[in-house]
C-alpha positions as MATLAB code, in Angstrom:
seq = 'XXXXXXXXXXXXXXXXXXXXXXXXXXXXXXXXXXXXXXXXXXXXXXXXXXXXXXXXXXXXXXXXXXXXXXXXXXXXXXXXXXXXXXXXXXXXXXXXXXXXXXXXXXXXXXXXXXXXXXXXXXXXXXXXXXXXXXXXXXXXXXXXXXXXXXXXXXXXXXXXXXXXXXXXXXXXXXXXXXXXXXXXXXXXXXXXXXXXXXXXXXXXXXXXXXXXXXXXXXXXXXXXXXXXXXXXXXXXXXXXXXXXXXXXXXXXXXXXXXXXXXXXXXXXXXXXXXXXXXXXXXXXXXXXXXXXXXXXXXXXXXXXXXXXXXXXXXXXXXXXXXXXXXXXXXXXXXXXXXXXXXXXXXXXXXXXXXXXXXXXXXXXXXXXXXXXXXXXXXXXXXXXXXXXXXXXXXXXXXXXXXXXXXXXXXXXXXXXXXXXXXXXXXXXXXXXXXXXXXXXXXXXXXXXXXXXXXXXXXXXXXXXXXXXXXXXXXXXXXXXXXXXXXXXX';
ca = [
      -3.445  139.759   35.673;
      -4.596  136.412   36.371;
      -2.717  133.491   37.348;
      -0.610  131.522   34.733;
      -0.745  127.080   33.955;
       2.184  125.592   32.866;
       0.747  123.767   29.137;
       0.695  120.134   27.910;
       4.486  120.722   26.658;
       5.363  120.931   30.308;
       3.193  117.722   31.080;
       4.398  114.020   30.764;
       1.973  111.560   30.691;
       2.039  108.328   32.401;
       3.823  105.809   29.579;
       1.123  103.370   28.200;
       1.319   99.561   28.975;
       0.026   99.491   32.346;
      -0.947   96.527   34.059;
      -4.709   94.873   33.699;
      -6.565   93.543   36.278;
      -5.672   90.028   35.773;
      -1.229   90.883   35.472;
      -2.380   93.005   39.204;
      -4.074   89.888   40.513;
      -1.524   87.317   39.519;
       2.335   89.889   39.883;
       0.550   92.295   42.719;
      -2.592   91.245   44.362;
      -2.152   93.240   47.500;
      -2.956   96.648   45.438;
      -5.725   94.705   43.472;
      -8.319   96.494   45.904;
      -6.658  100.319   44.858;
      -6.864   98.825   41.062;
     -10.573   98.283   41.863;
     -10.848  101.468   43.678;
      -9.185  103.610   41.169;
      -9.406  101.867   37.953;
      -7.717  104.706   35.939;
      -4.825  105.380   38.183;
      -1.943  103.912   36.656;
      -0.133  100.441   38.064;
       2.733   98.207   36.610;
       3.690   95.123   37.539;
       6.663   92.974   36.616;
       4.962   91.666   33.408;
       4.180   95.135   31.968;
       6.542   96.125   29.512;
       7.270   99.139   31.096;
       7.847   97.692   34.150;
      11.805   97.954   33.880;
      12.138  101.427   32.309;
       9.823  102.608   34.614;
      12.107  101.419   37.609;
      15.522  102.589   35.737;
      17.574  104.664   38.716;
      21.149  106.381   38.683;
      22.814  103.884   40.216;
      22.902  100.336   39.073;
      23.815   98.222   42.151;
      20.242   98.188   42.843;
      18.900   94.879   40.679;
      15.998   94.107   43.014;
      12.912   96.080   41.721;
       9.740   96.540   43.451;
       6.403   94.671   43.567;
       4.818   97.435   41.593;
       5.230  101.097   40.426;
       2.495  103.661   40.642;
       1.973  106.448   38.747;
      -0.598  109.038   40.010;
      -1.658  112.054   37.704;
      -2.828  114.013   40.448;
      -2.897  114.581   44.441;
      -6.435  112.644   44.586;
      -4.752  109.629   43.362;
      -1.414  110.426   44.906;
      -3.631  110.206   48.475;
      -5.699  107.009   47.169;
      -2.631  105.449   46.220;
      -1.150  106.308   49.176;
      -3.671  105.294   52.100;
      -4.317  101.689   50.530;
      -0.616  101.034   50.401;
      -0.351  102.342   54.122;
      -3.406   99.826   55.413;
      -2.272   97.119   53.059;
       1.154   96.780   55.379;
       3.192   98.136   52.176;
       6.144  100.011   52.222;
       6.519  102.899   49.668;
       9.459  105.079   48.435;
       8.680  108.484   46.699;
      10.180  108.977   43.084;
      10.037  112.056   41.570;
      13.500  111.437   39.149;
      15.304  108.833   40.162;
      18.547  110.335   41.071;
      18.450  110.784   44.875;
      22.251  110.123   45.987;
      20.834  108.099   48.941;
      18.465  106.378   47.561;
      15.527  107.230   48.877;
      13.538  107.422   45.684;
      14.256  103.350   45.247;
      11.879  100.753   45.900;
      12.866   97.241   45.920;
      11.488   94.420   47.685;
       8.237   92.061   47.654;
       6.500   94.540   49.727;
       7.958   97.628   48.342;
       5.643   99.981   45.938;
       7.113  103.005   44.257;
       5.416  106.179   43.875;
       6.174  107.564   40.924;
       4.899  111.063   40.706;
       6.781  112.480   37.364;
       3.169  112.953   36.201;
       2.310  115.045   39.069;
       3.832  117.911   37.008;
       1.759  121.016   37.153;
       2.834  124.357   37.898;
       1.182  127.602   38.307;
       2.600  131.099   38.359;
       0.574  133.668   40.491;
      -1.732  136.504   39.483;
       0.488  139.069   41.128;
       4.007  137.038   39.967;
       5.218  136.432   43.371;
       5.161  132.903   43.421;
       4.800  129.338   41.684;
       2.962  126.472   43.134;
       5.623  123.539   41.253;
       3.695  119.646   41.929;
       5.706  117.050   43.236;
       6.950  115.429   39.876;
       8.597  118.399   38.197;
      11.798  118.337   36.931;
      14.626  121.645   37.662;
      14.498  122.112   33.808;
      11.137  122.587   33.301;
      10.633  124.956   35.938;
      13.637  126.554   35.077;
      11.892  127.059   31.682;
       8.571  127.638   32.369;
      10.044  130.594   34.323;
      11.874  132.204   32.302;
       9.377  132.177   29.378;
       7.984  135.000   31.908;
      11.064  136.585   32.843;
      11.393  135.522   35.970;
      13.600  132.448   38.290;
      14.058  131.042   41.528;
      16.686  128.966   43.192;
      17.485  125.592   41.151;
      19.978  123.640   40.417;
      22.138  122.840   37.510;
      21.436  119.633   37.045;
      18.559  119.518   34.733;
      17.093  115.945   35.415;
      16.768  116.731   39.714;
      13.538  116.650   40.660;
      12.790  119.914   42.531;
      10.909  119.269   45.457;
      13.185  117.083   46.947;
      16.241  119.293   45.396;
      14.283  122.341   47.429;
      12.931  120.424   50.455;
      16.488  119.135   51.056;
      18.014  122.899   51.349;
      18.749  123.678   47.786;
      22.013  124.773   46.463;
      21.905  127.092   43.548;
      23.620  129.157   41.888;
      21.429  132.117   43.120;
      22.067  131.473   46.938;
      23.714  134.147   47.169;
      21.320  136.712   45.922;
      18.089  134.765   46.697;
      18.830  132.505   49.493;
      18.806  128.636   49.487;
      15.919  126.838   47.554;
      14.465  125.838   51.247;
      14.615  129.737   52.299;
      11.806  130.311   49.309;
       9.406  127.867   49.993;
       6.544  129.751   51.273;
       4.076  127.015   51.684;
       2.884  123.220   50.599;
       0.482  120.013   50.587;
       1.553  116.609   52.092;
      -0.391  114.023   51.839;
       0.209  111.726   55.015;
      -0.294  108.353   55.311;
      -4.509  107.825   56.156;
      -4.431  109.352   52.514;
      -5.587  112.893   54.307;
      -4.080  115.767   52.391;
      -2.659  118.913   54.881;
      -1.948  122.346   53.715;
       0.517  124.483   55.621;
      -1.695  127.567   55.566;
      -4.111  125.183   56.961;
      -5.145  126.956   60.453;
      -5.047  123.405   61.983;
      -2.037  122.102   60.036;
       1.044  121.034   62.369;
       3.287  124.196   62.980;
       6.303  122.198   62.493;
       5.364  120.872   59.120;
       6.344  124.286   56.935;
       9.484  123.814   59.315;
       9.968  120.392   58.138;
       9.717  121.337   54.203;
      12.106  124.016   54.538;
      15.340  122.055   54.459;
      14.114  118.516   56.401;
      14.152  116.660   53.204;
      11.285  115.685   51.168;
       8.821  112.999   52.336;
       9.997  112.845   55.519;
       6.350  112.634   57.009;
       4.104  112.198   53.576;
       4.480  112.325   49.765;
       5.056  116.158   49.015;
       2.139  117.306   46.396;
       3.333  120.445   46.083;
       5.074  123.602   47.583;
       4.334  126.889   46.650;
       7.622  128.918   45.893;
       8.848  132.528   45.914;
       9.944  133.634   42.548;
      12.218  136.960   41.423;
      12.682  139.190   38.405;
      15.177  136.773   35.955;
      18.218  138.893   36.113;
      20.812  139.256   33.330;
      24.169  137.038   34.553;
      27.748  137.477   33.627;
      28.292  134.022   33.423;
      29.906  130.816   32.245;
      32.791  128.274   32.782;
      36.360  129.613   33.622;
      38.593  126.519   33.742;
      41.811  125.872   34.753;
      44.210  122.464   35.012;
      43.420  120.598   38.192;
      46.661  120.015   38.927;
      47.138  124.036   39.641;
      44.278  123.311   42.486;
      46.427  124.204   45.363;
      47.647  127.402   43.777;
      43.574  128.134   42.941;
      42.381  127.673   46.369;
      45.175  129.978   48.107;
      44.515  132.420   45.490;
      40.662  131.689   45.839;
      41.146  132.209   49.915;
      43.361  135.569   49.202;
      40.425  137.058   46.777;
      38.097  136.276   49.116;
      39.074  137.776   51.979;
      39.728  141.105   50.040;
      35.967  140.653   48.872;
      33.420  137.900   47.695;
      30.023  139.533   46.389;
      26.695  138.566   47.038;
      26.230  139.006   43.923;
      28.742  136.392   42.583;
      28.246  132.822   43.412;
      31.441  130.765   41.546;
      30.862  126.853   42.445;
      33.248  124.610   41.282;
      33.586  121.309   39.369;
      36.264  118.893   39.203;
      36.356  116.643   36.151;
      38.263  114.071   33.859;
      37.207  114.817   30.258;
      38.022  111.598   28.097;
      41.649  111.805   26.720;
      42.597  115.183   28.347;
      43.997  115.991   31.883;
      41.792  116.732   35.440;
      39.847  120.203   34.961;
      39.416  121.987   37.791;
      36.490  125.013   36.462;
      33.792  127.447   38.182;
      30.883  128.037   36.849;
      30.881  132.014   37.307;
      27.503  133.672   37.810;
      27.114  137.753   38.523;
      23.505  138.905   38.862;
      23.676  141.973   37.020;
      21.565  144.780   38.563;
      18.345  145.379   36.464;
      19.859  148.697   34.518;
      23.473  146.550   34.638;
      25.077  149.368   36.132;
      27.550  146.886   37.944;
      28.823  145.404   34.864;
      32.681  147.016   34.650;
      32.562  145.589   38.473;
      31.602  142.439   37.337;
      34.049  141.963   34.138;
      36.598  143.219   36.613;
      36.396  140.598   39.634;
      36.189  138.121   36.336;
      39.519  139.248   35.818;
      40.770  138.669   39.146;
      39.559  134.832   39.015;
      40.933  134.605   35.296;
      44.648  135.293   37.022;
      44.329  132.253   39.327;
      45.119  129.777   37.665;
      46.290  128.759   33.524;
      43.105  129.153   32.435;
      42.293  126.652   29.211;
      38.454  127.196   29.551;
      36.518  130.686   29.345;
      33.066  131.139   28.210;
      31.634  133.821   30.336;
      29.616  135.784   28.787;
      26.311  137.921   29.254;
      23.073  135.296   30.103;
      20.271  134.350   31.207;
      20.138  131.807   34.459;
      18.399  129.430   31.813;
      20.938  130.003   29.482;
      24.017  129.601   31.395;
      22.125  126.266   32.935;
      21.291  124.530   29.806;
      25.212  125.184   28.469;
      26.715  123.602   31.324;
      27.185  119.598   30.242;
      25.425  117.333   32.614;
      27.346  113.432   33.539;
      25.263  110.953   32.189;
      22.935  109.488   34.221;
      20.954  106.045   33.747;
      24.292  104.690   32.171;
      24.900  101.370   33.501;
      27.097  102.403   36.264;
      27.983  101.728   40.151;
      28.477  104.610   41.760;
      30.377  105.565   45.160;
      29.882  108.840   46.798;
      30.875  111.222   49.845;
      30.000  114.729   51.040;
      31.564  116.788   53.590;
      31.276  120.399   54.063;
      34.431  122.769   55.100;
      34.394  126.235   56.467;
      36.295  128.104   53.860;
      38.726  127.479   50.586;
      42.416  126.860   51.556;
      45.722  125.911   49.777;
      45.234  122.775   51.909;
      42.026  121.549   50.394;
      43.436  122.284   46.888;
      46.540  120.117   47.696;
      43.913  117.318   48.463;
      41.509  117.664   45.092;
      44.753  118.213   43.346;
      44.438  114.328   43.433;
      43.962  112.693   39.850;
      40.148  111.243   39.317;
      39.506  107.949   38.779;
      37.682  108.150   35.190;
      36.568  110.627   33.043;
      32.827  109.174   34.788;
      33.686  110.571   38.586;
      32.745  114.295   39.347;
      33.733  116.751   42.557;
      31.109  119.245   42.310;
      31.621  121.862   45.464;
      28.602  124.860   45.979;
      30.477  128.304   47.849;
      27.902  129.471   50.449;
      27.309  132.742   51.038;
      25.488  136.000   51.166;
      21.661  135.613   51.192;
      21.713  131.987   52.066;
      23.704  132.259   55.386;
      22.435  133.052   58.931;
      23.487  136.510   60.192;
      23.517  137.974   56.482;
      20.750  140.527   57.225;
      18.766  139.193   54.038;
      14.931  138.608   55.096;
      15.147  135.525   52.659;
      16.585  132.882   55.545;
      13.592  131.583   56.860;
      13.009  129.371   60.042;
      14.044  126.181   58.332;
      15.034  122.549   59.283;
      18.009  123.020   57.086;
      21.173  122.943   59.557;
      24.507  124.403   58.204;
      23.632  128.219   57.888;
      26.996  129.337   57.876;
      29.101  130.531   55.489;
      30.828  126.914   54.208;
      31.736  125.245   51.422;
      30.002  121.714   50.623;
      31.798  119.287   48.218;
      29.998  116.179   46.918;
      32.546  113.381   45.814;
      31.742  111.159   43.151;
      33.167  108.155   41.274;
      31.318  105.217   39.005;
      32.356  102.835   37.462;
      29.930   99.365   35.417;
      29.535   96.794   37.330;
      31.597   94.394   35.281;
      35.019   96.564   36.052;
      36.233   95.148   39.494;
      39.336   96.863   39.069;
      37.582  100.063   38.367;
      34.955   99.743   41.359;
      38.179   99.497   43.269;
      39.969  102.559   42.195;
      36.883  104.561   42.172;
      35.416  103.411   45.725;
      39.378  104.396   47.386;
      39.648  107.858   45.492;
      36.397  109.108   47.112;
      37.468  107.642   50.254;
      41.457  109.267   50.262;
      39.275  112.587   49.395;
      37.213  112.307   51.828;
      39.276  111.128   54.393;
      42.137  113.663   53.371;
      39.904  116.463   54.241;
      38.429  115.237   57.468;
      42.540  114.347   58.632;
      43.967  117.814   57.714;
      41.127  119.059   60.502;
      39.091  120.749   57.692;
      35.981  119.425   57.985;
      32.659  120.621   59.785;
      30.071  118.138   61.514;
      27.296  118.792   58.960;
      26.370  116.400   56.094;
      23.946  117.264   53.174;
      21.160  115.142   52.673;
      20.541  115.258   48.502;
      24.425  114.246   48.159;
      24.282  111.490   51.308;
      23.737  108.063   51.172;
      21.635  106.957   54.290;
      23.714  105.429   57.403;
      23.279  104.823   60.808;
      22.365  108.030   63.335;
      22.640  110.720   60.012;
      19.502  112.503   61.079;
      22.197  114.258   63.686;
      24.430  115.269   60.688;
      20.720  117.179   58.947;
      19.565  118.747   61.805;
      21.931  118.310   64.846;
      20.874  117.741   68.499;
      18.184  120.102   68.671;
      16.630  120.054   65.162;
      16.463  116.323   65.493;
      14.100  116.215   68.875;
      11.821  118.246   66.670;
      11.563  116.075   63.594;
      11.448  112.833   65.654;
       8.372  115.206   67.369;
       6.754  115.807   64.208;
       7.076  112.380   62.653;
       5.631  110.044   65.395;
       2.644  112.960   64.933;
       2.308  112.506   61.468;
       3.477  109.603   60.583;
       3.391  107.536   63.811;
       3.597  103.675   61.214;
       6.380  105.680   59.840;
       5.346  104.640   56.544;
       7.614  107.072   54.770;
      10.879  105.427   56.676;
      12.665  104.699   53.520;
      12.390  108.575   52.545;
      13.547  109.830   56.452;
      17.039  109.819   57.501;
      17.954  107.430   60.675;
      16.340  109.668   63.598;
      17.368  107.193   66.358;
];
C-alpha cells in the first residue's frame, strides 16, 4: 500500500480579493517587505473586500479587527509569514477556525496580524494505516470524513467547525476517550514553525525534548504556529449510538441515578457526555449523546442494548435515537449551536470528580435562552492515568483523572442588555453553585477557558508550569506567540 492525500474536495482555497501592493502600502506597510518577498502568499487589508468575512469570529464583542490577515497555503509561507512579522515588531494570533473560547485565535489591534491557516489543510493517511499527518488548518469534519471514507477514526470532537490541532493540542475530548484515549494521548509527532521562521520536527534528533511534551495537551501555539501533527488512527468501529433525552428539570434524579449506575459499572467502552439545552418554545433538555464501540464481530451488542436500557430508566425520556452507527454518522446527526451569529457570549468551565444528585440539583437551573449550552465530557477508561491503556502518553495535559468537565455557556446580541444580563449571572450561579457545594477540582480546560490572570497553573499545575515557562523562553524567548500561551507568570 502506499500512502493516501486527502483531494481538492478536502482543500479550501484562500478566498479571492486579496490586497495589491498599493492597498498593502497605504492599510499595512509594515508587511509590504513579506508582500515583496512572497508575492503570491495571500494578504488582506482593511480595504479588501474580504477583509471583514475573513476576520468573522464566534463571539461578537470583539469589533476591533487587525491590521491585516494572512493566509498561507503551505508551511513555507506559514514560516515566511511568520519570521517577517516576528522582526517587523508584530504581534500575531494563530486562526485555524475562529472559535477558540478564549480567544486566542483573535487578532485585533494596529500591530496585530492574523494567521489564518484554514488553507493549510492537507492530510495524509499512512502506507501501513497507522497514522494521519492532519496540517494546521483542518477542520474536525473533514478529518472526521476523510477517515472514514477508509474505515478508520481517531479522537475528535463533535463540533464540526473546531479546528483540530488546537482541539487535539489542547487535550481533546471525544467521544472515543474512553476506548482510544484523549486526542493529546494520539499525537505521535509534529512541525512548529518558531518564530526566526525555522521549521522543527519532533522526530528531529536535535528538536527540544519538551516540545512533543508541549503538543500533547499544552495547547496549540504555545511556542510557534503548529504546521502539522502526525496522529494515531484506529479501525472505525460500529457504535450503538445517539441522543437519549430527558426533561432537565428531572436533572437531580439523573445524576443520582447516573452516580448509582456507575458505581455498579461504567464501560470503557461507553462514553455518554451530556448536553444541556433550551430548544425554542419547549422546556430545558437535559440528553447524552450515547456511544458503545461495538467489538469488530459485535459480539457485545445484547450488552450494549442492555446498559442502554439501564440509562433509558433514568429519567422521562422524550428523546431516543440510538441506533447502530458509524462515529461519522452519529457526529454529523448531532445539531451544532450556531456559530458566527451576531452574538456576545459568556462562558465558564470547571471540572468535578464524579456525577452527584448535588450537581444535578444545580444544572436543574432553567437556561437563559434557547442560545446558551452546558455541554459536560465523562472521563474515563483509556484517557485516565492509572487505566493500564498504553494510549496515555507523557503529555502536558494536567487532569488525568477520572472527572467530569462541564463547559457553561450563554449568548446573547449585543443590542439585548437585559439579555447580556441574565445570561452573564446564569453562568456565574452555575458556576459558582458548583464550586460552593465543594464539588469542584483545581483544574481548568484550556479550549473552553477564556484567558485570565496566573491560568497557566490551572493547565499544567505547579510542576508542569516550570517546564513550559522552560520551554518557551527556549523557543520563543520574544514570546511572539503570547496571545496564543496562557498567563505563565
Amino acid at each position: 500500500m502506499t500512502s493516501i492525500t486527502s483531494g481538492p474536495e478536502f482543500h479550501t482555497d484562500p478566498p479571492r480579493g486579496a490586497s495589491s501592493t498599493s492597498s498593502i502600502e497605504q492599510d499595512a506597510p509594515a508587511l509590504l517587505g513579506l508582500h515583496r518577498e512572497a508575492p503570491n502568499l495571500h494578504i488582506y487589508t482593511v480595504s479588501s473586500t474580504n477583509y471583514e468575512a475573513l476576520n468573522r469570529i464566534n463571539d461578537r464583542s470583539v469589533t476591533t479587527l487587525p491590521v491585516a490577515t494572512v493566509r498561507p497555503t503551505d508551511e513555507a509561507e506559514i514560516s515566511t509569514a511568520v519570521r517577517h512579522i516576528s522582526q517587523k515588531g508584530l504581534t500575531l494570533a494563530i486562526r485555524n477556525s475562529g472559535v477558540d473560547q478564549g480567544g486566542r485565535s483573535r487578532a485585533f489591534g494596529p500591530k496585530d496580524v492574523s494567521l489564518d491557516v484554514r488553507s493549510v489543510d492537507k492530510m495524509i493517511l499512512s502506507a501501513d494505516r497507522q497514522h494521519v499527518t492532519v496540517e494546521g488548518g483542518v477542520s474536525s469534519e473533514r478529518l472526521l470524513k476523510f477517515l472514514d471514507g477508509h474505515n478508520l477514526a481517531t479522537p475528535t470532537p463533535l463540533s464540526l467547525v473546531v479546528g483540530y490541532v488546537g482541539f487535539a493540542c489542547g487535550g481533546g475530548y471525544s467521544l472515543w476517550n474512553g476506548t482510544m484515549g484523549m486526542a493529546a494521548d494520539n499525537i505521535l509527532g509534529g512541525r512548529v514553525v518558531l518564530a526566526d521562521g525555522h521549521v522543527v520536527d519532533t522526530d528531529d534528533a536535535d528538536c527540544d525534548p519538551d516540545l512533543l511534551w508541549t503538543l500533547r495537551g499544552g495547547g496549540a501555539g504555545v511556542v510557534g504556529v503548529v504546521s502539522c501533527l502526525r496522529v494515531r488512527v484506529y479501525r472505525r468501529p460500529t457504535l450503538l449510538g445517539g441522543l437519549v433525552g430527558f426533561p432537565q428539570k428531572e436533572a437531580s434524579q439523573i445524576t443520582e441515578r447516573l452516580a448509582k449506575l456507575y458505581a455498579w459499572k461504567k464501560p470503557n467502552k461507553l462514553v455518554a457526555d451530556v448536553g444541556i439545552v433550551h430548544p425554542p418554545g419547549a422546556e430545558g433538555l437535559f440528553f447524552f449523546v450515547f456511544a458503545w464501540a461495538l467489538n469488530e464481530d459485535k459480539s457485545d451488542l445484547d450488552e450494549a442494548k442492555d446498559y442502554l436500557e439501564r440509562m433509558l430508566s433514568l429519567g422521562t425520556v422524550v428523546v431516543n435515537t440510538v441506533q447502530e452507527t458509524t462515529p461519522y454518522g452519529l457526529t454529523m446527526s448531532v445539531k451544532n449551536p450556531e456559530l458566527f451569529a451576531e452574538l456576545i457570549h459568556f462562558r465558564k468551565t470547571v471540572s468535578v470528580p464524579v456525577w452527584s444528585e448535588e450537581l444535578g440539583r444545580i444544572l436543574s437551573e432553567p437556561l437563559p435562552n434557547s442560545t446558551s449550552i452546558v455541554v459536560i465530557h465523562d472521563r474515563h477508561g483509556a484517557g485516565t492515568r492509572g487505566s493500564g491503556s498504553t494510549l496515555v502518553a507523557n503529555g502536558a495535559f494536567l487532569n488525568r483523572e477520572p472527572h467530569v468537565m462541564l463547559g457553561i455557556f450563554a449568548s446573547a446580541p449585543a443590542d439585548d442588555e437585559e439579555g447580556m444580563k441574565s445570561c452573564d449571572a446564569w453562568v456565574n450561579k452555575v458556576f459558582d453553585g458548583i464550586n460552593a457545594a465543594g464539588l469542584a477540582v483545581p483544574h481548568k480546560y484550556i479550549n473552553f477557558s477564556s484567558p485570565h490572570k496566573g491560568d497557566g497553573l490551572h493547565y499544567y499545575g505547579a510542576d508542569g508550569l516550570v517546564r513550559i515557562r522552560s520551554i518557551k523562553s527556549r523557543l520563543d524567548p520574544s514570546n511572539l506567540f503570547a496571545k496564543s500561551t496562557p498567563d505563565l507568570a
